[in-house]
Structure formats: structure tokens, C-alpha cells
PDB file of N, H, CA, C and O in Angstrom:
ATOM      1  N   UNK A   1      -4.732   4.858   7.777  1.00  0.00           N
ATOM      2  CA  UNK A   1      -5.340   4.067   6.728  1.00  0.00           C
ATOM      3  C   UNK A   1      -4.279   3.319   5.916  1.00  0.00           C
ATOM      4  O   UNK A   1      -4.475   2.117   5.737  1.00  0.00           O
ATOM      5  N   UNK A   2      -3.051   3.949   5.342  1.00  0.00           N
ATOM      6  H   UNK A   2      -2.892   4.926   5.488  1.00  0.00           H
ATOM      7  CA  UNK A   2      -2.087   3.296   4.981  1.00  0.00           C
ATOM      8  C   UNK A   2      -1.020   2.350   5.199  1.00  0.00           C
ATOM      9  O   UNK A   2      -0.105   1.714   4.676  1.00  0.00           O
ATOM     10  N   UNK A   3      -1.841   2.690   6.592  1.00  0.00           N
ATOM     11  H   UNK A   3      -2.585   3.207   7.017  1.00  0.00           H
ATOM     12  CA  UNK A   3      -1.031   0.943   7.319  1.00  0.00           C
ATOM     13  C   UNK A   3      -1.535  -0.419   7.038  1.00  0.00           C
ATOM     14  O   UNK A   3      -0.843  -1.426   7.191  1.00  0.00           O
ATOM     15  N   UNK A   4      -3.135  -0.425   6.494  1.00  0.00           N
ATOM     16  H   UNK A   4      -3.697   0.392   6.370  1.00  0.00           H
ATOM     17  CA  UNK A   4      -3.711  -1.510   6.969  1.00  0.00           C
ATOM     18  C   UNK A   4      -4.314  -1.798   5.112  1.00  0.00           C
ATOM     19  O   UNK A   4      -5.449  -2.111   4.751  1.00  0.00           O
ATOM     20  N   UNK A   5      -3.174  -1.568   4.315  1.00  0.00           N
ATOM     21  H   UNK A   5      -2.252  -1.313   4.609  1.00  0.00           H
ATOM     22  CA  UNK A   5      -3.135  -1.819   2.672  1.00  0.00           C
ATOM     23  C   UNK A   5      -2.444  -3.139   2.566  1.00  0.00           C
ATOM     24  O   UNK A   5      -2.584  -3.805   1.540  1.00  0.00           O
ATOM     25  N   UNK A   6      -1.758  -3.531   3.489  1.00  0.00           N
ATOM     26  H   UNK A   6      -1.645  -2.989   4.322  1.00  0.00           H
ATOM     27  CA  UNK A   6      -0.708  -4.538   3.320  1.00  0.00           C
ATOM     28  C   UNK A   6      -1.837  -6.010   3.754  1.00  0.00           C
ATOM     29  O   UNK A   6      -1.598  -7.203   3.570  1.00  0.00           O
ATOM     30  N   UNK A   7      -2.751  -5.536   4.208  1.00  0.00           N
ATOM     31  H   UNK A   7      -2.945  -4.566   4.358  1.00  0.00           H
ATOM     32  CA  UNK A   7      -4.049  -6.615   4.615  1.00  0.00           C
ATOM     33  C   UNK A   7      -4.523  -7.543   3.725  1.00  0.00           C
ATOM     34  O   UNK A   7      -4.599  -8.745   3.979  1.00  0.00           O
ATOM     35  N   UNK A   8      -4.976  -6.826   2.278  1.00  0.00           N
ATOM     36  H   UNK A   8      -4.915  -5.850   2.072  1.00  0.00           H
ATOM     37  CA  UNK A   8      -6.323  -6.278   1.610  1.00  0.00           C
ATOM     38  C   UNK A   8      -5.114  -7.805   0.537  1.00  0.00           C
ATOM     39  O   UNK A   8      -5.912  -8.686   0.218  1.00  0.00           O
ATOM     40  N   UNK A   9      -4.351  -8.006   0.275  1.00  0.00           N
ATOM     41  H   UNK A   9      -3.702  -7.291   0.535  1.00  0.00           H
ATOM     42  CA  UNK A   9      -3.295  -9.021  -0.299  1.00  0.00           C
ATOM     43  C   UNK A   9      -3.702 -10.150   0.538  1.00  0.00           C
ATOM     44  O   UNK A   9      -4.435 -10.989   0.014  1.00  0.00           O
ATOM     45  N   UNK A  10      -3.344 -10.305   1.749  1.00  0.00           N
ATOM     46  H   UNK A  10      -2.748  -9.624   2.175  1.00  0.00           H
ATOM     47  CA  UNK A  10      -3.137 -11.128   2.583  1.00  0.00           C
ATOM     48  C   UNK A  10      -4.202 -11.855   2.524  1.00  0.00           C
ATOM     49  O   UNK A  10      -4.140 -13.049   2.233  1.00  0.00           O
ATOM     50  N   UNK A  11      -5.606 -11.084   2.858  1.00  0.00           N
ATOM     51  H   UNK A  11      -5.656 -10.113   3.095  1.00  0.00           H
ATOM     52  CA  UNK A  11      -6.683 -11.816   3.170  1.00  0.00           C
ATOM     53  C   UNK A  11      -7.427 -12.549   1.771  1.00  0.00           C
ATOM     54  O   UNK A  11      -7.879 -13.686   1.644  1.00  0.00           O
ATOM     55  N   UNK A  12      -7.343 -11.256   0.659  1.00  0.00           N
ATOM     56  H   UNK A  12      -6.976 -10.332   0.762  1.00  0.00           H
ATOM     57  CA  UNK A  12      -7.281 -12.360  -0.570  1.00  0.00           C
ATOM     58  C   UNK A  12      -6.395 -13.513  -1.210  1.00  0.00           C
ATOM     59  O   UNK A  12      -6.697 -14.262  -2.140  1.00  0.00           O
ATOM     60  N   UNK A  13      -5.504 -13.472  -0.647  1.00  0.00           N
ATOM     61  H   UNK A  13      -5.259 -12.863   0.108  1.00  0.00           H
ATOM     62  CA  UNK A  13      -4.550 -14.604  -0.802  1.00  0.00           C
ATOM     63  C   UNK A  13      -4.919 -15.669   0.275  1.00  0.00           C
ATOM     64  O   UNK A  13      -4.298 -16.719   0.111  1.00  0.00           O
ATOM     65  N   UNK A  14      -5.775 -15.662   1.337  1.00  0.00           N
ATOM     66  H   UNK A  14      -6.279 -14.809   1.471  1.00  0.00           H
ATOM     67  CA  UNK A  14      -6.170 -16.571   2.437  1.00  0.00           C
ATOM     68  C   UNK A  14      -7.718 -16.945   1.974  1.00  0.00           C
ATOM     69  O   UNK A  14      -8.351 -17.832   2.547  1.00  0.00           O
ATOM     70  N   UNK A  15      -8.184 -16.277   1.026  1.00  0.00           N
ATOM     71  H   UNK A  15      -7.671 -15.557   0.561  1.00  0.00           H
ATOM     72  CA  UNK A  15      -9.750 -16.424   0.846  1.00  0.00           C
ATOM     73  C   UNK A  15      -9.059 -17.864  -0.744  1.00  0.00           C
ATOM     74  O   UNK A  15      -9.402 -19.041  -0.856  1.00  0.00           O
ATOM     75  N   UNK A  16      -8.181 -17.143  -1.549  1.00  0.00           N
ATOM     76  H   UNK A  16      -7.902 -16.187  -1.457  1.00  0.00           H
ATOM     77  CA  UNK A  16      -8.045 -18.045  -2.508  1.00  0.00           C
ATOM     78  C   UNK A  16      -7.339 -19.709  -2.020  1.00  0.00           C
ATOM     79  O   UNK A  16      -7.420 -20.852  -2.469  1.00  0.00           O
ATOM     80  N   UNK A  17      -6.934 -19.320  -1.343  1.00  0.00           N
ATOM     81  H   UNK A  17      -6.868 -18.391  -0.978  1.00  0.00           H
ATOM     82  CA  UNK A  17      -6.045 -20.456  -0.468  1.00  0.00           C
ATOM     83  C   UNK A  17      -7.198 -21.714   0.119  1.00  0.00           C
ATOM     84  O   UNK A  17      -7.117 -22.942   0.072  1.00  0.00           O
ATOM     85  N   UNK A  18      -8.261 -20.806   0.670  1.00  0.00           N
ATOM     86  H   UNK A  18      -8.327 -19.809   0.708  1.00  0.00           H
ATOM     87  CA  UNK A  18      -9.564 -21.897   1.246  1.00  0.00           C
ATOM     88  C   UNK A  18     -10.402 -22.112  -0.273  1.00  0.00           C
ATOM     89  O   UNK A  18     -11.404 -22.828  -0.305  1.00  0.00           O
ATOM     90  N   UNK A  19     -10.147 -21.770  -0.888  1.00  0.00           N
ATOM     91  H   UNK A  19      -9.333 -21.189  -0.862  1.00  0.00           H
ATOM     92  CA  UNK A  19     -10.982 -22.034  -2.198  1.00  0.00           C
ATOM     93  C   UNK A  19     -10.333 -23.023  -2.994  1.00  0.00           C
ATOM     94  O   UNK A  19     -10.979 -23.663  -3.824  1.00  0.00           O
ATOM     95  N   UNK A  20      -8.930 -23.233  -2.788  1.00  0.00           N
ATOM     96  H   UNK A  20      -8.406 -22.714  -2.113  1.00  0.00           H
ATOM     97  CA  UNK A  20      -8.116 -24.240  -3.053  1.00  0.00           C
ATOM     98  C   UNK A  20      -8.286 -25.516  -2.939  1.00  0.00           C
ATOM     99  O   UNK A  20      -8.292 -26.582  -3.555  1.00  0.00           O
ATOM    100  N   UNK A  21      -8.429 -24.995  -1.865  1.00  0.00           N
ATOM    101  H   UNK A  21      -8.423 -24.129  -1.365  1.00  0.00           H
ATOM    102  CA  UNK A  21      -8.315 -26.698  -0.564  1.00  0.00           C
ATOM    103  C   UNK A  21      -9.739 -26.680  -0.159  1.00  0.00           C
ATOM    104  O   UNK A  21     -10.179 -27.417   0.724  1.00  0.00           O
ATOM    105  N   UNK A  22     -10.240 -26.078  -0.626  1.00  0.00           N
ATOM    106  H   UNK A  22      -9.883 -25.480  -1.343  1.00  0.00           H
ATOM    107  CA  UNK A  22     -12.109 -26.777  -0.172  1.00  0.00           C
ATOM    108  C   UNK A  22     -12.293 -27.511  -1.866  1.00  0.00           C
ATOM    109  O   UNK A  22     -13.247 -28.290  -1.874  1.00  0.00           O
ATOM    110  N   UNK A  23     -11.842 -27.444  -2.739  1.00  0.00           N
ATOM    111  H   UNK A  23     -11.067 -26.812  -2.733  1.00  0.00           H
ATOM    112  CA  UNK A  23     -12.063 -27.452  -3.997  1.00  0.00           C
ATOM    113  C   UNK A  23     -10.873 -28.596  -4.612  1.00  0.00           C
ATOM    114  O   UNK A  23     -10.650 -28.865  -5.793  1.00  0.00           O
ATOM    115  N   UNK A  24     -10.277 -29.093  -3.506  1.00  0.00           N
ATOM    116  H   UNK A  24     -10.457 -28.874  -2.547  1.00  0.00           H
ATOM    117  CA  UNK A  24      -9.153 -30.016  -4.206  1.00  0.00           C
ATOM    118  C   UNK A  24      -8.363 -29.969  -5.142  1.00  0.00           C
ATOM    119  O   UNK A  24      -8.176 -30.844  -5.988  1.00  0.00           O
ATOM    120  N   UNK A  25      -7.572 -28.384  -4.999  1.00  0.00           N
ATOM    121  H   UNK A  25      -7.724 -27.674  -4.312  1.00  0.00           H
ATOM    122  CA  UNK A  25      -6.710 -28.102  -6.008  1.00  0.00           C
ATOM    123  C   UNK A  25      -5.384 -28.140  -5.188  1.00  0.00           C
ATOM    124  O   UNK A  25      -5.568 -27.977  -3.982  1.00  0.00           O
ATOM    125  N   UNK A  26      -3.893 -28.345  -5.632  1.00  0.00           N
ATOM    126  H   UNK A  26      -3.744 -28.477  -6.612  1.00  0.00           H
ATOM    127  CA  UNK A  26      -2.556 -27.731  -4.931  1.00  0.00           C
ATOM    128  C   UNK A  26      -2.796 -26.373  -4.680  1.00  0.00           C
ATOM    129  O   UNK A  26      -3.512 -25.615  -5.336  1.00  0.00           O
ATOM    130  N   UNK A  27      -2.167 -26.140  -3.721  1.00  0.00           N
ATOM    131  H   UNK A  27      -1.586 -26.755  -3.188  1.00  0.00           H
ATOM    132  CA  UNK A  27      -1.359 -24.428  -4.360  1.00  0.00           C
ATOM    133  C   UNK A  27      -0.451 -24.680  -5.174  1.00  0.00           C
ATOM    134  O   UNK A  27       0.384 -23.783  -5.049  1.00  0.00           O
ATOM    135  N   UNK A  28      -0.053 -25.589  -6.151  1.00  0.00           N
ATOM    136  H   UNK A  28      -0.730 -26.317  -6.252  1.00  0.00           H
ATOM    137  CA  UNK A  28       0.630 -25.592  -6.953  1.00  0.00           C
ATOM    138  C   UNK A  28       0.302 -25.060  -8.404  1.00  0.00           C
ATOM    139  O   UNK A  28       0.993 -24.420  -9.198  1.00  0.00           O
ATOM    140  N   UNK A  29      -1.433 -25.709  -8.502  1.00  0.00           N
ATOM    141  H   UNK A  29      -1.994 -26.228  -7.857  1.00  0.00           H
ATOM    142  CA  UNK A  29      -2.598 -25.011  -9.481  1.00  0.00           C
ATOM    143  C   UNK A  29      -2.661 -24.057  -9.403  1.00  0.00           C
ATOM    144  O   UNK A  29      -2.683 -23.435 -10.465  1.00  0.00           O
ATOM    145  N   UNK A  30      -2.730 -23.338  -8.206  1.00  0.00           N
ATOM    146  H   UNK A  30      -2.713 -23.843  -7.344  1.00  0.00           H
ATOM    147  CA  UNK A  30      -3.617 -22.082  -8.431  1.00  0.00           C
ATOM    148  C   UNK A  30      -2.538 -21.099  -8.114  1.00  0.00           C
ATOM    149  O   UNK A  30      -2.821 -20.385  -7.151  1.00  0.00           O
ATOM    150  N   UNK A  31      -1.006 -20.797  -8.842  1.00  0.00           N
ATOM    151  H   UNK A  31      -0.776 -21.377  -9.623  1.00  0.00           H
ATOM    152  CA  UNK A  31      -0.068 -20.207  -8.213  1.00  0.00           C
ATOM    153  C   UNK A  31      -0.338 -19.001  -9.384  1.00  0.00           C
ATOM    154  O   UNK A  31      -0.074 -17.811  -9.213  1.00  0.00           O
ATOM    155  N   UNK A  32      -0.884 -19.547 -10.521  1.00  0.00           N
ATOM    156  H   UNK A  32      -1.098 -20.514 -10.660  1.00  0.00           H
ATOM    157  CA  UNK A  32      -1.728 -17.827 -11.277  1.00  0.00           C
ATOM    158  C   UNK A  32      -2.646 -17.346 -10.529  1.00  0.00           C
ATOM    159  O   UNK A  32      -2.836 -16.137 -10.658  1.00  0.00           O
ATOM    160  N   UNK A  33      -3.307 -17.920  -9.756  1.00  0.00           N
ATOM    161  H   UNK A  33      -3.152 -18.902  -9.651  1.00  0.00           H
ATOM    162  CA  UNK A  33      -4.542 -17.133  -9.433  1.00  0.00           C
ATOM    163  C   UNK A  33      -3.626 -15.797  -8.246  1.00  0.00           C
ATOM    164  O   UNK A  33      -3.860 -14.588  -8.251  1.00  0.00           O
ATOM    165  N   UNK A  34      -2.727 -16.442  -7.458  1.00  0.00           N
ATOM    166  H   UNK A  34      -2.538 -17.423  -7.454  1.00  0.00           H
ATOM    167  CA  UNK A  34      -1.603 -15.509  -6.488  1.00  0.00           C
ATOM    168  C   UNK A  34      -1.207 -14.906  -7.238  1.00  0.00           C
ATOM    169  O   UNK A  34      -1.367 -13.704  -7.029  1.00  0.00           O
ATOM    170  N   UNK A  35      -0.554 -15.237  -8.389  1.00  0.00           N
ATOM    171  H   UNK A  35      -0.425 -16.214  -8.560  1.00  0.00           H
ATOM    172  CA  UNK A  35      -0.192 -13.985  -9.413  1.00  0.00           C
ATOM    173  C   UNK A  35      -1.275 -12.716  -9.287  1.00  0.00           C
ATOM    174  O   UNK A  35      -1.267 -11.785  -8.482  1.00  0.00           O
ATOM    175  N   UNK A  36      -2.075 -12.971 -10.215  1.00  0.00           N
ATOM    176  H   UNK A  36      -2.082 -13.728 -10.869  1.00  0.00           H
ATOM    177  CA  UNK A  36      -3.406 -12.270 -10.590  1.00  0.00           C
ATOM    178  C   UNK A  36      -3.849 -11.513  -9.104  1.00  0.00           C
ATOM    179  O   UNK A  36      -4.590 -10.531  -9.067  1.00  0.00           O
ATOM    180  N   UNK A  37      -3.265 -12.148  -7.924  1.00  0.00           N
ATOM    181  H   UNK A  37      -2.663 -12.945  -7.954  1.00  0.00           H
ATOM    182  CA  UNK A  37      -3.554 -10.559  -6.777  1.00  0.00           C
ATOM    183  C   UNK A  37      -3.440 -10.313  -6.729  1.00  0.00           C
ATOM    184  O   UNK A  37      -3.970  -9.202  -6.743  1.00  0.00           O
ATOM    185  N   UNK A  38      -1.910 -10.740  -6.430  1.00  0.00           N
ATOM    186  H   UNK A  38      -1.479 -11.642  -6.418  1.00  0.00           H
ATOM    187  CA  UNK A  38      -0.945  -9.892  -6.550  1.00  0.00           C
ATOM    188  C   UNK A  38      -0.843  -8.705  -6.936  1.00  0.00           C
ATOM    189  O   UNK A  38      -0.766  -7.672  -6.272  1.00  0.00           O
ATOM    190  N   UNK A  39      -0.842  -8.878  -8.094  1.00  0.00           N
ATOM    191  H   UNK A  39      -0.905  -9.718  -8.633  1.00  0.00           H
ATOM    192  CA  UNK A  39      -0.872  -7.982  -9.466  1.00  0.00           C
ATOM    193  C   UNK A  39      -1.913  -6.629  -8.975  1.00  0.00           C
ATOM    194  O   UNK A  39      -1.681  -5.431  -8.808  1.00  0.00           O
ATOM    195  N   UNK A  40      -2.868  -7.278  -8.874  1.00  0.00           N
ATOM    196  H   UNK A  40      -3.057  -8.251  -9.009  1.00  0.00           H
ATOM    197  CA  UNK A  40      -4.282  -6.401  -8.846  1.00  0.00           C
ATOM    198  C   UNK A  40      -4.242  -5.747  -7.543  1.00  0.00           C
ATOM    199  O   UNK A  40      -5.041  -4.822  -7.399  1.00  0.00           O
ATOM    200  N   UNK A  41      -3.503  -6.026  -6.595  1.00  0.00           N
ATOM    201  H   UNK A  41      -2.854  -6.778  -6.711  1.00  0.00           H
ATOM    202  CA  UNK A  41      -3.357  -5.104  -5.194  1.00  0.00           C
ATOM    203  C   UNK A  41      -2.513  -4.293  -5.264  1.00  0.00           C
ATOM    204  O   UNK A  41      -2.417  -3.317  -4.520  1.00  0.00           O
ATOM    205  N   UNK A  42      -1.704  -4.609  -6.262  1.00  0.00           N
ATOM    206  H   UNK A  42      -1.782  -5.402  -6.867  1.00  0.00           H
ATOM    207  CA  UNK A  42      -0.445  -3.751  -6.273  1.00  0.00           C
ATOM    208  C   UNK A  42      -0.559  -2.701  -7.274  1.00  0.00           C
ATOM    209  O   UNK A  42       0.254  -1.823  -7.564  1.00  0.00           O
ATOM    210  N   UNK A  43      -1.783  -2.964  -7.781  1.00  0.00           N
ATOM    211  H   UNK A  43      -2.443  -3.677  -7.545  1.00  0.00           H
ATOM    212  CA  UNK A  43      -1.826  -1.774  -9.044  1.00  0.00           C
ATOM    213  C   UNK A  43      -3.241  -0.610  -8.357  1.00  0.00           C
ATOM    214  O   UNK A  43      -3.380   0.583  -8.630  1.00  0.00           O
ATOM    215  N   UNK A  44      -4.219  -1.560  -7.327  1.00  0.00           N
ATOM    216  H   UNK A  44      -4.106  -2.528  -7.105  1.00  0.00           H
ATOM    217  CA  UNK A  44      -5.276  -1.128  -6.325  1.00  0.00           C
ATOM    218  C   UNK A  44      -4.478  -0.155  -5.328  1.00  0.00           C
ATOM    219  O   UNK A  44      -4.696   1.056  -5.353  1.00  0.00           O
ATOM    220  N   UNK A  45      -3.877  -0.526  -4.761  1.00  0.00           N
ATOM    221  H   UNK A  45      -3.700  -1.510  -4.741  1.00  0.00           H
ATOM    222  CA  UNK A  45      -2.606  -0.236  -3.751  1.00  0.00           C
ATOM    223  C   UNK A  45      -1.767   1.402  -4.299  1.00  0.00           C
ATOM    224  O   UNK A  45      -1.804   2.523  -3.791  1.00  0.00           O
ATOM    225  N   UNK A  46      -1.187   0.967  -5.312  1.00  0.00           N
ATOM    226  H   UNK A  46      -1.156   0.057  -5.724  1.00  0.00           H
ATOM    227  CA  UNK A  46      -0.360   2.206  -5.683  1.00  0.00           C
ATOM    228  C   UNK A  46      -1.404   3.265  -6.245  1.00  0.00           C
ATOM    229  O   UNK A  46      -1.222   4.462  -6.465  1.00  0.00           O
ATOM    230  N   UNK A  47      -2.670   2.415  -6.435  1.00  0.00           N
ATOM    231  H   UNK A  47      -2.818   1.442  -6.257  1.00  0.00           H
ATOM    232  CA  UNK A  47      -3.642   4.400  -6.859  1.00  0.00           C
ATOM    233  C   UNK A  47      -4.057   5.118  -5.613  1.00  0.00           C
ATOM    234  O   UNK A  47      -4.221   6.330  -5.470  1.00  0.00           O
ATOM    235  N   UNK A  48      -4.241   3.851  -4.456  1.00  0.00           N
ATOM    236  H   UNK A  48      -4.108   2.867  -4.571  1.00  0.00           H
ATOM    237  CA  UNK A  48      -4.934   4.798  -3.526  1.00  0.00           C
ATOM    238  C   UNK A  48      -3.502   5.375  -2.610  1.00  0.00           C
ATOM    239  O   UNK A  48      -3.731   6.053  -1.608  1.00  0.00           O
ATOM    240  N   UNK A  49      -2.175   5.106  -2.962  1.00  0.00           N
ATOM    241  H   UNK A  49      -1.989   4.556  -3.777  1.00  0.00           H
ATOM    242  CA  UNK A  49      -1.328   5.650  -2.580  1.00  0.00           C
ATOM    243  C   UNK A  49      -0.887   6.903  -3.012  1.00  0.00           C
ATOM    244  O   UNK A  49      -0.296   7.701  -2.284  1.00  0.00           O
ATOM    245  N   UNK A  50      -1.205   7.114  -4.357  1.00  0.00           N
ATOM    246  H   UNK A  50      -1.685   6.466  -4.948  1.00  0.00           H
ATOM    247  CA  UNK A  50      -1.181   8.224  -5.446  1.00  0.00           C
ATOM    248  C   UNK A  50      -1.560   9.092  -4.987  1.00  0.00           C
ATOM    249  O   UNK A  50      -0.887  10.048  -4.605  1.00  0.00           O
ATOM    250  N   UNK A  51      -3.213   8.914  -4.886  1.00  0.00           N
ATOM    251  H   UNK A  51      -3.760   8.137  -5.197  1.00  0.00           H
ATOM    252  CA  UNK A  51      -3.997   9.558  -4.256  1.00  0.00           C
ATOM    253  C   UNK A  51      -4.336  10.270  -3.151  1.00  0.00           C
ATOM    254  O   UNK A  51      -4.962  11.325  -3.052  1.00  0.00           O
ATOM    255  N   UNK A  52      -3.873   9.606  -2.380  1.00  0.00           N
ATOM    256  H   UNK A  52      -3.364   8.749  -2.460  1.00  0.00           H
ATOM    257  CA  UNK A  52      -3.741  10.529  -1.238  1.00  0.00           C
ATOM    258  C   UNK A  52      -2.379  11.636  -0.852  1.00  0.00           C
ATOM    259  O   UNK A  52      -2.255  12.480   0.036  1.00  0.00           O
ATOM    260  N   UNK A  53      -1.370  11.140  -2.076  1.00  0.00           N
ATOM    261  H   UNK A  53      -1.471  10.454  -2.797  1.00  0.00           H
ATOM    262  CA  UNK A  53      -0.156  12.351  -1.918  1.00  0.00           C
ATOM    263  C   UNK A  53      -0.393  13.143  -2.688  1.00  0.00           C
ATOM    264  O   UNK A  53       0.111  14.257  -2.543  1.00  0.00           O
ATOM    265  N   UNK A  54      -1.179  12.895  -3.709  1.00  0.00           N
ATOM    266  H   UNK A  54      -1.588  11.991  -3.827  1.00  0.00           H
ATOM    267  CA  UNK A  54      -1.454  14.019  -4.670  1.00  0.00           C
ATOM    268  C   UNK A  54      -3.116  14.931  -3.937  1.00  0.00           C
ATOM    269  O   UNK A  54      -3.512  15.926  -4.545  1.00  0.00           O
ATOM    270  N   UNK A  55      -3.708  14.562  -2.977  1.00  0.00           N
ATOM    271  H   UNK A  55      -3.386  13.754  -2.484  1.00  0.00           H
ATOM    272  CA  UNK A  55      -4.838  15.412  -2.578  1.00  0.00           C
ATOM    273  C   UNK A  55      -4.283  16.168  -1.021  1.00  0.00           C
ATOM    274  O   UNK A  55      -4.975  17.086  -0.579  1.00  0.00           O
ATOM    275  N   UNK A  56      -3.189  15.789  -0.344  1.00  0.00           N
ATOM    276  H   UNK A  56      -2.627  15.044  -0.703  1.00  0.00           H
ATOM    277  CA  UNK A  56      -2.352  16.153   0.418  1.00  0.00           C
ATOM    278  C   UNK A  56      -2.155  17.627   0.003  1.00  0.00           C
ATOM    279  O   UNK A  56      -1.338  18.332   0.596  1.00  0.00           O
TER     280      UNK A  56
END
């Protein structure tokens, strides 16, 4: 299961990317919105990483 965390970024960063460019923005605009996944996968990411060493 912890292989396939590195996805869950990717594909929201490919979903915001077509929302970009169907919507006539740069990725230059929307380089907060990559922030803001960033962010939020990496804070999603490190609980369910937590989690499973601490129920181990």
C-alpha cells in the first residue's frame, strides 16, 4: 500500500493541470493551487504513514 502514496500527488497535480488548460489559465496562475497539494498530500501522506508504524 505504501508504494502507491507517491500517486495520490501526481494524479491531483494532473487533474489540476487539465483544469488549467481546459479553463485558460498558465501553470504560471495556478502554481498556489500545486502548492496547496502539495502541502495537503504531504500532511495526508505522513498520517497514514504514522499510522501504520504506530498500529504495527
Amino acid at each position: 500500500m505504501m508504494k502507491f502514496f507517491f500517486l495520490m500527488p501526481i494524479i491531483m497535480c494532473a487533474i489540476w493541470t487539465w483544469y488549467l488548460n481546459a479553463n485558460d489559465f498558465s501553470l504560471r496562475q495556478g502554481i498556489k493551487g500545486f502548492s496547496y497539494i502539495i502541502a495537503f498530500n504531504t500532511i495526508i501522506i505522513g498520517f497514514f504513514v504514522m499510522m501504520i508504524y504506530v498500529t504495527h
